[in-house]
Biopython code that builds the backbone (N, CA, C, O; Angstrom):
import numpy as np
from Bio.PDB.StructureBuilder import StructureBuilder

atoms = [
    (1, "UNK", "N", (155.396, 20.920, 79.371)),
    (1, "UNK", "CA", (155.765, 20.165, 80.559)),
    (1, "UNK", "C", (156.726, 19.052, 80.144)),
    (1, "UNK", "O", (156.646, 18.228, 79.233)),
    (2, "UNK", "N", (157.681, 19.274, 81.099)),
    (2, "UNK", "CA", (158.671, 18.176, 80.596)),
    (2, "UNK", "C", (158.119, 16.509, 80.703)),
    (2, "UNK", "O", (157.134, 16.457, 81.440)),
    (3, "UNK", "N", (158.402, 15.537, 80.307)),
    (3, "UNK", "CA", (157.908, 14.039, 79.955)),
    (3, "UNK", "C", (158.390, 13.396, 81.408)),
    (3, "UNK", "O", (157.624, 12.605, 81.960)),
    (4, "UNK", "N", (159.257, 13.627, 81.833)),
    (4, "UNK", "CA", (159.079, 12.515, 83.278)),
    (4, "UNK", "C", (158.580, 13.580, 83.929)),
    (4, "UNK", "O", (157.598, 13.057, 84.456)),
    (5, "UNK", "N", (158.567, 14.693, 84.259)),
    (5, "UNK", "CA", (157.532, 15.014, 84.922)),
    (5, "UNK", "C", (156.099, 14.902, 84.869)),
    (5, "UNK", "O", (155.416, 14.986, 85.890)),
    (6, "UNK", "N", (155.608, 14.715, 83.709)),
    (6, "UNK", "CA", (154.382, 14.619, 83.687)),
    (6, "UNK", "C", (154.023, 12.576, 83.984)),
    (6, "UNK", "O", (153.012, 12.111, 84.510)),
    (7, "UNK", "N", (154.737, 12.105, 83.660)),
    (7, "UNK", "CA", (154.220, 10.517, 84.453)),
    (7, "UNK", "C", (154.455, 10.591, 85.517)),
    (7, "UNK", "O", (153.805, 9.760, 86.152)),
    (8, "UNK", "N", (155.309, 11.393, 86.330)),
    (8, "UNK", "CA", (155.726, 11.146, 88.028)),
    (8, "UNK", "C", (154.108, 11.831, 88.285)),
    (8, "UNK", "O", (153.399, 11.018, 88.879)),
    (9, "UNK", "N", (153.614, 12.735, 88.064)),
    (9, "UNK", "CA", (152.314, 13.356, 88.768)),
    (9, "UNK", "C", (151.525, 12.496, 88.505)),
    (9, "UNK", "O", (150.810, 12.132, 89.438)),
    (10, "UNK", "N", (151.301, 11.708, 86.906)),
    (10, "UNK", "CA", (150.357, 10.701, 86.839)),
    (10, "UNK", "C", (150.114, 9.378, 88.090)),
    (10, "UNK", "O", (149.148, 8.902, 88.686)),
    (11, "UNK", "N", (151.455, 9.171, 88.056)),
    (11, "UNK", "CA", (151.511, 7.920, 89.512)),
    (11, "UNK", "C", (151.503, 8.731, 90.622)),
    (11, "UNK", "O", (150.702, 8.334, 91.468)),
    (12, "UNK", "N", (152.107, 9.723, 90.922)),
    (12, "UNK", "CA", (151.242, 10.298, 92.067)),
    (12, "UNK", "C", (150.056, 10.569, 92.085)),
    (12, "UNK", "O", (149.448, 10.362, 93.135)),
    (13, "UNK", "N", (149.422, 11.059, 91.055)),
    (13, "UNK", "CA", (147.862, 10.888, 91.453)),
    (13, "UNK", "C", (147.233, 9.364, 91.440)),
    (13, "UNK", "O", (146.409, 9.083, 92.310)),
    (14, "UNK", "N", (147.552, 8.540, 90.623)),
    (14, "UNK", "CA", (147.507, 7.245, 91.074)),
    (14, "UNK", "C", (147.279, 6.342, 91.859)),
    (14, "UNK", "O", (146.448, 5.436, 91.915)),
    (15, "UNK", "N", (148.488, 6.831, 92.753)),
    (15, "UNK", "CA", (148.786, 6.273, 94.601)),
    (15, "UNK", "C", (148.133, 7.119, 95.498)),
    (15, "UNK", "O", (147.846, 6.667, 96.607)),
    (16, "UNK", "N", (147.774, 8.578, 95.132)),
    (16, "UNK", "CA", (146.870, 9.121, 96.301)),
    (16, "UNK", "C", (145.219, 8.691, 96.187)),
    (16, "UNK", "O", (144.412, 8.701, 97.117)),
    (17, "UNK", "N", (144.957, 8.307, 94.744)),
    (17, "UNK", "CA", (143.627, 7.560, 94.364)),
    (17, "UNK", "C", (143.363, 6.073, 95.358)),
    (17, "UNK", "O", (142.439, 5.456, 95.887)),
    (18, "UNK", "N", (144.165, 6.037, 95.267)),
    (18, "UNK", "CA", (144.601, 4.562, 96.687)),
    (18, "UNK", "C", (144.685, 4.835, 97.507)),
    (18, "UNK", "O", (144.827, 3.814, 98.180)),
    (19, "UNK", "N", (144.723, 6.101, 98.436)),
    (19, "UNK", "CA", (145.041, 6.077, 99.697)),
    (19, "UNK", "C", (146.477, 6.488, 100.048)),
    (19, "UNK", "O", (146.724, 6.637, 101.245)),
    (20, "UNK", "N", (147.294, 6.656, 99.300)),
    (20, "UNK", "CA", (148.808, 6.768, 99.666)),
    (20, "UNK", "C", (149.172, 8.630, 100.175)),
    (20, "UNK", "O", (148.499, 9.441, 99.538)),
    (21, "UNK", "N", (149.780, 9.003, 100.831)),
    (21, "UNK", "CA", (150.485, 10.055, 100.867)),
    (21, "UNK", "C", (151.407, 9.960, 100.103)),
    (21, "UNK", "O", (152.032, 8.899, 100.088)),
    (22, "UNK", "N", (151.745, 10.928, 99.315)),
    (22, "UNK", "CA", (152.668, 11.105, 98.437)),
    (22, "UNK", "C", (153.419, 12.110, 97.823)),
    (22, "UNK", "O", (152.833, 12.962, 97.155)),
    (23, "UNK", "N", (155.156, 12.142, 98.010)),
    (23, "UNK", "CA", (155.514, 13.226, 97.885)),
    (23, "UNK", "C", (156.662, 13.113, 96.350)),
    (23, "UNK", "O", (157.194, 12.139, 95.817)),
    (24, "UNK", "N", (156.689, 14.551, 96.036)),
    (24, "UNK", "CA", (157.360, 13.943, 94.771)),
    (24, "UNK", "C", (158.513, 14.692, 95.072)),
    (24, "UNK", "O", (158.645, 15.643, 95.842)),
    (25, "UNK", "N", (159.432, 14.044, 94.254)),
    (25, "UNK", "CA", (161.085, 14.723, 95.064)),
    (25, "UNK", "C", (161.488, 15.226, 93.716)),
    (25, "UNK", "O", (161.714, 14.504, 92.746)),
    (26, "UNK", "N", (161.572, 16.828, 93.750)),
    (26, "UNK", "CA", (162.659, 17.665, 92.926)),
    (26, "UNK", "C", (163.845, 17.664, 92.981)),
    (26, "UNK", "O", (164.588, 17.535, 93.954)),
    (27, "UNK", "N", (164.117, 17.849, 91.644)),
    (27, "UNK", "CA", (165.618, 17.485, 91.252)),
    (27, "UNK", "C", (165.838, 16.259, 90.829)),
    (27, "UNK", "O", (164.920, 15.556, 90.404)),
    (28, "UNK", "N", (167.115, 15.848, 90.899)),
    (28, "UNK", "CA", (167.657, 14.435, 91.205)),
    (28, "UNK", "C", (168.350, 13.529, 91.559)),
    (28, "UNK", "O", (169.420, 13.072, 91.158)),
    (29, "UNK", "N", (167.382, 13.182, 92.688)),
    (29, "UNK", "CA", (167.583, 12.745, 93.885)),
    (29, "UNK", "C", (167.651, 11.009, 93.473)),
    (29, "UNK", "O", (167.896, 10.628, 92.329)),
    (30, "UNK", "N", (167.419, 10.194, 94.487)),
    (30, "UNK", "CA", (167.927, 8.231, 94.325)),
    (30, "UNK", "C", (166.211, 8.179, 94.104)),
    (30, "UNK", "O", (166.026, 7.041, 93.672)),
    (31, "UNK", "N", (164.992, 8.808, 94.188)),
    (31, "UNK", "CA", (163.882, 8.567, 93.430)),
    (31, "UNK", "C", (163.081, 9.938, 92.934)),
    (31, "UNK", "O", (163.562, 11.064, 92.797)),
    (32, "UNK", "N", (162.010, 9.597, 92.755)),
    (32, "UNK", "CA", (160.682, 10.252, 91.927)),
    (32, "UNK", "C", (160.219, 10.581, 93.501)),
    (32, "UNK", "O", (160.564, 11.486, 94.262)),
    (33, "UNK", "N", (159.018, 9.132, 93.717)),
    (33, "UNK", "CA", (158.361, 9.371, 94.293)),
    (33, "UNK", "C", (158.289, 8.664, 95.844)),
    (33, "UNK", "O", (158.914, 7.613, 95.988)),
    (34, "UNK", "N", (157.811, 9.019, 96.585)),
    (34, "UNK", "CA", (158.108, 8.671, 97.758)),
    (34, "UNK", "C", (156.311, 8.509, 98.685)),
    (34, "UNK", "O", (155.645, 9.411, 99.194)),
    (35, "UNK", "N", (156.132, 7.632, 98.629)),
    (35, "UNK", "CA", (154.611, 7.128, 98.844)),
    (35, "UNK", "C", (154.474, 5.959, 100.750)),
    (35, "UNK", "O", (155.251, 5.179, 101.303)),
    (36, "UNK", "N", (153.542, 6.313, 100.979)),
    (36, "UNK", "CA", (153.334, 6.159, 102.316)),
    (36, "UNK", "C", (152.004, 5.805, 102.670)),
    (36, "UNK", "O", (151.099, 6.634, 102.751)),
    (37, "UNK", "N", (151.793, 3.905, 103.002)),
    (37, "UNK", "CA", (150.116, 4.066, 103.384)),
    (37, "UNK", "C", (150.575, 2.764, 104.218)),
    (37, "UNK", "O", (151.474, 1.937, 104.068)),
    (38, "UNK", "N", (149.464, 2.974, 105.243)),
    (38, "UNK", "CA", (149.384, 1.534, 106.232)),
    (38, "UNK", "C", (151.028, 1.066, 106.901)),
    (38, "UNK", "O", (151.537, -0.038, 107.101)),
    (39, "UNK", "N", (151.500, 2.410, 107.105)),
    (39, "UNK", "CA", (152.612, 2.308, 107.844)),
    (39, "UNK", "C", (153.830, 1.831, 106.803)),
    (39, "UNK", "O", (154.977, 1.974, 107.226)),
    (40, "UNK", "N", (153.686, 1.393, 105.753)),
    (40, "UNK", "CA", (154.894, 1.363, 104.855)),
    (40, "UNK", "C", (155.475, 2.380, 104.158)),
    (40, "UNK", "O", (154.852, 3.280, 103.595)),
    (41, "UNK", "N", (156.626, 2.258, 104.186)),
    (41, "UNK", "CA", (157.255, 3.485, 102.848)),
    (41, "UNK", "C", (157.616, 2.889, 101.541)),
    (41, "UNK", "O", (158.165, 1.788, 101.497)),
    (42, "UNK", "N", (157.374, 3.473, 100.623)),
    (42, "UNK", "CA", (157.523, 2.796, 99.163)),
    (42, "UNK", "C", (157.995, 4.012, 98.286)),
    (42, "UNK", "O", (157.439, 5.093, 98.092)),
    (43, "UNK", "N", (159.419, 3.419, 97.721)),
    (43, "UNK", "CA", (160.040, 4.762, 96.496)),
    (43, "UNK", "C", (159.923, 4.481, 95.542)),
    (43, "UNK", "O", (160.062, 3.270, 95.374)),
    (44, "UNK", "N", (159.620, 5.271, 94.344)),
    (44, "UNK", "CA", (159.379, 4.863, 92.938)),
    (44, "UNK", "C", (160.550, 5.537, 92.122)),
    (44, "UNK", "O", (160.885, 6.693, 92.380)),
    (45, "UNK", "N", (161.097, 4.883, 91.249)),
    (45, "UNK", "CA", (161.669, 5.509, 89.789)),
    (45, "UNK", "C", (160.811, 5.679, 89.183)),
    (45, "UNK", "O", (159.901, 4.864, 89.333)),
    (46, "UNK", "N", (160.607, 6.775, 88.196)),
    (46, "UNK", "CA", (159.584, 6.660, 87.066)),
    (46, "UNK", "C", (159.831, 6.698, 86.171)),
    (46, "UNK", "O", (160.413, 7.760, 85.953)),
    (47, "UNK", "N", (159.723, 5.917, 85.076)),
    (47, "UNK", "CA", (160.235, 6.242, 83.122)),
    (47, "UNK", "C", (159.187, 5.632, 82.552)),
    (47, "UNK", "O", (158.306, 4.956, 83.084)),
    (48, "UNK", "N", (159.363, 5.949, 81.327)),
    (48, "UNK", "CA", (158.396, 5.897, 80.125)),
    (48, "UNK", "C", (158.780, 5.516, 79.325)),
    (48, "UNK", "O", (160.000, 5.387, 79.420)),
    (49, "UNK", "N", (158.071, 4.967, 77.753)),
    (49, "UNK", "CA", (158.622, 4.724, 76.844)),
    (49, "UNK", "C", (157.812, 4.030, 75.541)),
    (49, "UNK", "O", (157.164, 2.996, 75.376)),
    (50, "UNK", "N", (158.072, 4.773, 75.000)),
    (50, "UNK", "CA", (157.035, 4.156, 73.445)),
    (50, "UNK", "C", (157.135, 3.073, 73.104)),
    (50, "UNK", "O", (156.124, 2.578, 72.605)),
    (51, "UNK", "N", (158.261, 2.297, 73.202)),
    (51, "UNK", "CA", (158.672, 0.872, 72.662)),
    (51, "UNK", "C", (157.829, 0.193, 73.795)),
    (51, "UNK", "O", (157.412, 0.746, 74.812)),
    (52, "UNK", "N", (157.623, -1.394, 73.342)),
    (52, "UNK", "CA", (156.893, -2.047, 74.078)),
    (52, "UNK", "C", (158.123, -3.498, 74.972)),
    (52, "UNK", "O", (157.936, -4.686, 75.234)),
    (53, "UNK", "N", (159.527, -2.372, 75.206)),
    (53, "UNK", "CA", (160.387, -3.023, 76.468)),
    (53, "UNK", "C", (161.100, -2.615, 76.355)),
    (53, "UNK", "O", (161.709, -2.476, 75.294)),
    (54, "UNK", "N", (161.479, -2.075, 77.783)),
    (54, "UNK", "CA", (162.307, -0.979, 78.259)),
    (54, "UNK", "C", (163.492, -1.408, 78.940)),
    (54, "UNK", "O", (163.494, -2.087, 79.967)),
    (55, "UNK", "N", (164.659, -0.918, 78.231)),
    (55, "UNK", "CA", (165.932, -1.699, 78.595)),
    (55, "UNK", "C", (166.604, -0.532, 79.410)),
    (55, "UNK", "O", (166.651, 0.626, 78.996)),
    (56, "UNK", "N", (167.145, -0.980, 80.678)),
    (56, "UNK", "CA", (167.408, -0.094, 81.649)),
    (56, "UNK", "C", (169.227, 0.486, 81.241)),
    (56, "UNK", "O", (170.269, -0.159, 81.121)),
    (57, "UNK", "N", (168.960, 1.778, 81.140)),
    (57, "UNK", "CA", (170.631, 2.302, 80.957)),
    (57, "UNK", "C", (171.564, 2.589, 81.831)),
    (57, "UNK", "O", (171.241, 2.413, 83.006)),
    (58, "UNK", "N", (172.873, 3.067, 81.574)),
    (58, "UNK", "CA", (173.336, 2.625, 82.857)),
    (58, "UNK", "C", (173.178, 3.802, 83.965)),
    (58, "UNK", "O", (173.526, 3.586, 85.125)),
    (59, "UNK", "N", (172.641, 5.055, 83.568)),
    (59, "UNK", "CA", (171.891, 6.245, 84.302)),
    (59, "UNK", "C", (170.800, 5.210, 85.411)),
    (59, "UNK", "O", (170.874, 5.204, 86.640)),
    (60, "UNK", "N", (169.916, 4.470, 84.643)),
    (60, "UNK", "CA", (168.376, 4.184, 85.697)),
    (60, "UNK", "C", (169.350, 2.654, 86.171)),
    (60, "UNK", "O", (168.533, 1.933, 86.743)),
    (61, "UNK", "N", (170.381, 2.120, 86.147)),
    (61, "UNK", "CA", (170.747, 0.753, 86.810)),
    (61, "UNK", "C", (171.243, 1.514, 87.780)),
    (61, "UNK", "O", (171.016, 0.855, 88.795)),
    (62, "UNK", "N", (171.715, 2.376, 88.058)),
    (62, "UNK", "CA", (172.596, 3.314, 89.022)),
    (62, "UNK", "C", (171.354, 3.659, 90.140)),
    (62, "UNK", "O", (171.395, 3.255, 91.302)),
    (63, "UNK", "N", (170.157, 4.542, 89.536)),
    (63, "UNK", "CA", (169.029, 4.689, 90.215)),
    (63, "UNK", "C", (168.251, 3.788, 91.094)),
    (63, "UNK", "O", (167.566, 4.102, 92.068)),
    (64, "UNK", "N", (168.609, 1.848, 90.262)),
    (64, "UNK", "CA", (167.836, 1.391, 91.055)),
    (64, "UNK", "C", (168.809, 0.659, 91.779)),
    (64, "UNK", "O", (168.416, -0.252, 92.507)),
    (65, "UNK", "N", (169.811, 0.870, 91.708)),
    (65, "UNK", "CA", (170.921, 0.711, 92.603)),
    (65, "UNK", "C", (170.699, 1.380, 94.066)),
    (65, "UNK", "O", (170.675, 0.755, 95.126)),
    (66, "UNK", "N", (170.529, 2.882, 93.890)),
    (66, "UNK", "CA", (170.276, 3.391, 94.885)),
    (66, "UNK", "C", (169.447, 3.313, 95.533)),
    (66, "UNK", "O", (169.561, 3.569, 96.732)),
    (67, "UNK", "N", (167.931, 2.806, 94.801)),
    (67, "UNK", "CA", (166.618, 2.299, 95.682)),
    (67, "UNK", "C", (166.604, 0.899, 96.231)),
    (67, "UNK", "O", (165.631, 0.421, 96.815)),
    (68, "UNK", "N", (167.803, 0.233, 95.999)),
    (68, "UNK", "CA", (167.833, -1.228, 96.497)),
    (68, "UNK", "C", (168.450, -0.975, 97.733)),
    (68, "UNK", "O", (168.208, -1.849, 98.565)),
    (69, "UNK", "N", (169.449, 0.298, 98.270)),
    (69, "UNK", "CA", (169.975, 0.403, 99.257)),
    (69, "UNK", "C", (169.068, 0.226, 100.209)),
    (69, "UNK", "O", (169.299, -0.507, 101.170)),
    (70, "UNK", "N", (167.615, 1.055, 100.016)),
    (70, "UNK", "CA", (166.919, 1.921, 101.038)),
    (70, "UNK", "C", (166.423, 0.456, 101.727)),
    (70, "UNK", "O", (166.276, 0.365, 102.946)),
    (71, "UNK", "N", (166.231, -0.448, 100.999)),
    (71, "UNK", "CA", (165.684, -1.885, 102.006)),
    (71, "UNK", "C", (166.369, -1.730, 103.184)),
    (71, "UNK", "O", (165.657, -1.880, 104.177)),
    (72, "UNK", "N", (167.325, -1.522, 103.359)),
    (72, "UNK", "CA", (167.519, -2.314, 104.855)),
    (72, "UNK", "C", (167.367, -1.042, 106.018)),
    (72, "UNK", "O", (167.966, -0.861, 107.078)),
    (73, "UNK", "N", (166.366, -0.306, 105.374)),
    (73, "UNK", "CA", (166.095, 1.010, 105.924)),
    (73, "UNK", "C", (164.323, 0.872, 106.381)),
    (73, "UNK", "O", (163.638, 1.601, 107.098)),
    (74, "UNK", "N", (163.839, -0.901, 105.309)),
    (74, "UNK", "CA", (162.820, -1.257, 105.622)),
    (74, "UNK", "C", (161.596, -0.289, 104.997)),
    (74, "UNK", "O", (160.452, -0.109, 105.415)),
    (75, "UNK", "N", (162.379, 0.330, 103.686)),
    (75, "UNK", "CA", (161.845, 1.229, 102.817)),
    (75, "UNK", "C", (161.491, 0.333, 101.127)),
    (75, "UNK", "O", (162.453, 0.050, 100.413)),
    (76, "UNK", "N", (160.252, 0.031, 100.743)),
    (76, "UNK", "CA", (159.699, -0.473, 99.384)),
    (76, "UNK", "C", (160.448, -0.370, 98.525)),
    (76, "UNK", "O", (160.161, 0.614, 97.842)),
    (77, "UNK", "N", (161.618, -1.081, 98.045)),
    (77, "UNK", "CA", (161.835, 0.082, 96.365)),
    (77, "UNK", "C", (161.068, -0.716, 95.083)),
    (77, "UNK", "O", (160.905, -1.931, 94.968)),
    (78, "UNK", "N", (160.532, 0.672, 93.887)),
    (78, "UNK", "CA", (159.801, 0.243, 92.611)),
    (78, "UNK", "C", (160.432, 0.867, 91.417)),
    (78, "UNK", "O", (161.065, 1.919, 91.506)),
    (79, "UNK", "N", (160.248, 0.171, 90.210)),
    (79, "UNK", "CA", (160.793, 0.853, 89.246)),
    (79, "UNK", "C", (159.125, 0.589, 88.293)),
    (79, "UNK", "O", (158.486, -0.381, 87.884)),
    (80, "UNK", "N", (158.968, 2.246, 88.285)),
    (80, "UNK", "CA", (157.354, 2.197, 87.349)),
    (80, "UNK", "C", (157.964, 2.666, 86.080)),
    (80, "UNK", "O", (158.948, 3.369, 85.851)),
    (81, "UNK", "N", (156.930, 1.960, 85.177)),
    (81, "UNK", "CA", (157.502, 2.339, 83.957)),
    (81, "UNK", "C", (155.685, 2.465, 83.243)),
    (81, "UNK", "O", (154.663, 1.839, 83.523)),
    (82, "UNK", "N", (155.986, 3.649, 82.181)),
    (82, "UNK", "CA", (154.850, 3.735, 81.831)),
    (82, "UNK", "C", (154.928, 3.341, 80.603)),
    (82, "UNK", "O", (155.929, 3.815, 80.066)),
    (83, "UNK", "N", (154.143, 2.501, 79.732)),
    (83, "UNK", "CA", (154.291, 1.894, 78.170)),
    (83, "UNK", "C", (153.058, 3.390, 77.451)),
    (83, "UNK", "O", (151.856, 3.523, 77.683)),
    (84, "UNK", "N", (153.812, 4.126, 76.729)),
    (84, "UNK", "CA", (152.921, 5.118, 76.522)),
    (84, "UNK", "C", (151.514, 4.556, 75.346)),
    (84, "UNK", "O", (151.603, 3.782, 74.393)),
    (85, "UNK", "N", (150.528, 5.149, 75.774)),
    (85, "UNK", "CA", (148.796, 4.358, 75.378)),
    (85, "UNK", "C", (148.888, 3.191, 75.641)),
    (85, "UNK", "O", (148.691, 2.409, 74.711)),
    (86, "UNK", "N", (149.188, 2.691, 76.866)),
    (86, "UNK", "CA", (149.126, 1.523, 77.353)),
    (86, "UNK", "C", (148.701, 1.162, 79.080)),
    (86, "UNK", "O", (147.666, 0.651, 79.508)),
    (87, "UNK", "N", (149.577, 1.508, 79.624)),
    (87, "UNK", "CA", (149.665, 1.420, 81.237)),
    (87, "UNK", "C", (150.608, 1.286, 81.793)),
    (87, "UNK", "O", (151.454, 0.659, 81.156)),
    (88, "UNK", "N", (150.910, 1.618, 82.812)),
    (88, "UNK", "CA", (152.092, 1.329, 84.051)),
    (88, "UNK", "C", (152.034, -0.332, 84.089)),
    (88, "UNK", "O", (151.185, -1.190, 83.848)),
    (89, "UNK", "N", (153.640, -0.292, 84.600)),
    (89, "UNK", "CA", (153.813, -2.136, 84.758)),
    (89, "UNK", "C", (154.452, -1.473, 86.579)),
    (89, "UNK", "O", (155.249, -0.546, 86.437)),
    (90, "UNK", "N", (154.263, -1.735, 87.625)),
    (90, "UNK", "CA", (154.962, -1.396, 88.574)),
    (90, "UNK", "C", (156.157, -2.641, 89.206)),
    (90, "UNK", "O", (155.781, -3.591, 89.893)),
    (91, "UNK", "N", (157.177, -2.480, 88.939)),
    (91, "UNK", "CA", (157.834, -3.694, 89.388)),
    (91, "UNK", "C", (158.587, -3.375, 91.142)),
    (91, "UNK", "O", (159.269, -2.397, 91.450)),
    (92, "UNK", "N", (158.266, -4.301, 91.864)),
    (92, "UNK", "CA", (159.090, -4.422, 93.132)),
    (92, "UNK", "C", (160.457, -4.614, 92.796)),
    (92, "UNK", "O", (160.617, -5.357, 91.827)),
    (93, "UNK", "N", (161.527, -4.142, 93.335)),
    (93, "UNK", "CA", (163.171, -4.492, 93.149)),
    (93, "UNK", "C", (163.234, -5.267, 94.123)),
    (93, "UNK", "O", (162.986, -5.023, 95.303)),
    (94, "UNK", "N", (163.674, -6.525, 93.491)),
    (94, "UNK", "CA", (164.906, -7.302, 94.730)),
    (94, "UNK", "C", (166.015, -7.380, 93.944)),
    (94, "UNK", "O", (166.908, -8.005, 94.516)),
    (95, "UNK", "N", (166.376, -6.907, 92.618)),
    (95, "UNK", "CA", (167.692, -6.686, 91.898)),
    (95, "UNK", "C", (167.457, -5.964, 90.921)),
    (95, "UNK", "O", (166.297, -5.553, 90.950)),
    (96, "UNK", "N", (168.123, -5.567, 89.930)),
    (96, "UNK", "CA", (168.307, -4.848, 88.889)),
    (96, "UNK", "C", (167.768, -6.005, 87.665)),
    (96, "UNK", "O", (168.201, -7.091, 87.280)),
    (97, "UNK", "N", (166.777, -5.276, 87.356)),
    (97, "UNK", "CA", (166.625, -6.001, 85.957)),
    (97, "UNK", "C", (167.019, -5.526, 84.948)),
    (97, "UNK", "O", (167.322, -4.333, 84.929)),
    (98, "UNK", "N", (167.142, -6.409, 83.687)),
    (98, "UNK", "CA", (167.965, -6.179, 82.459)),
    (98, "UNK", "C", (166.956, -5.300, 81.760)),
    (98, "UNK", "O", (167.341, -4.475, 80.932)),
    (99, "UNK", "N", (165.816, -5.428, 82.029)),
    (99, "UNK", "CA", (164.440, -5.321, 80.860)),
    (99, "UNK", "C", (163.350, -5.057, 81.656)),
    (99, "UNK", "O", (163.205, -5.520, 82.788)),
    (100, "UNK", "N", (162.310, -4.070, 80.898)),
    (100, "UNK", "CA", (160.239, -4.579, 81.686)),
    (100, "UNK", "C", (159.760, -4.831, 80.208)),
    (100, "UNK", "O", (159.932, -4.348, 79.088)),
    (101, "UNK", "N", (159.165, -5.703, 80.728)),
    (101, "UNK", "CA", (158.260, -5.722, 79.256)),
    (101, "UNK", "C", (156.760, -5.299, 79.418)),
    (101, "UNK", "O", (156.305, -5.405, 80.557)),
    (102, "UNK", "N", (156.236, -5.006, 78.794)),
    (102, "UNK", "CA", (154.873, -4.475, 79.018)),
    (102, "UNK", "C", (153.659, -5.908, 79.183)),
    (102, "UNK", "O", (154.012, -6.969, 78.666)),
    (103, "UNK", "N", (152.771, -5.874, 79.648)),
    (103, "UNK", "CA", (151.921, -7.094, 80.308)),
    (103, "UNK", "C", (151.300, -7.349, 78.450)),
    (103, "UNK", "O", (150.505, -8.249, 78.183)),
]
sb = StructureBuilder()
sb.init_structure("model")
sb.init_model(0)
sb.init_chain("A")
sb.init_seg("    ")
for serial, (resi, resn, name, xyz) in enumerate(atoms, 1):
    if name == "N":
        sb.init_residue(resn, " ", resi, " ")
    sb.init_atom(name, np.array(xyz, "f"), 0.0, 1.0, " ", f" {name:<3s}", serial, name[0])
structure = sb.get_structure()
């Protein structure tokens, strides 16, 4: 199984453990995942990464470029990142960050 596929199902099972509807988008598309509870919509990027801070390239600044659009569509955007044997950090976008660092 390819590696972002297998963390996009992890946070989808995740968010449906919460309550969320959740759909995962093949191919590649402006996200992963596309999650839905209590009347909100929320899109996720998903990446991973062994190092303990993840510097965004210019492939995923482009991505969350495109999930910053969807706001004024009144749509969530997130950039999840998984720190592998560690945990998800889920960040809200109100811009492009340089970096996540792990908690």
């Amino acid at each position: 199984m390819v590696d972002g596929l297998r963390y996009e199902r992890r946070l989808k099972e995740k968010l449906e453990k919460k309550g969320f509807l959740v759909i995962r988008s093949a191919g590649s598309f402006a996200m992963d995942l596309l999650a839905v509870k209590d009347g909100k919509c929320f899109v996720y990027e998903v990446k991973s990464t062994k190092q303990d801070v993840f510097y965004l390239d210019k492939k995923t600044k482009q991505q969350v470029e495109d999930l910053l659009k969807m706001r004024k569509f009144g749509v969530i955007p997130y950039l999840a990142v998984y720190f592998k044997r560690k945990d998800w950090k889920l960040i809200k976008l109100n811009d492009i960050p340089r970096r996540v660092i792990k908690n």
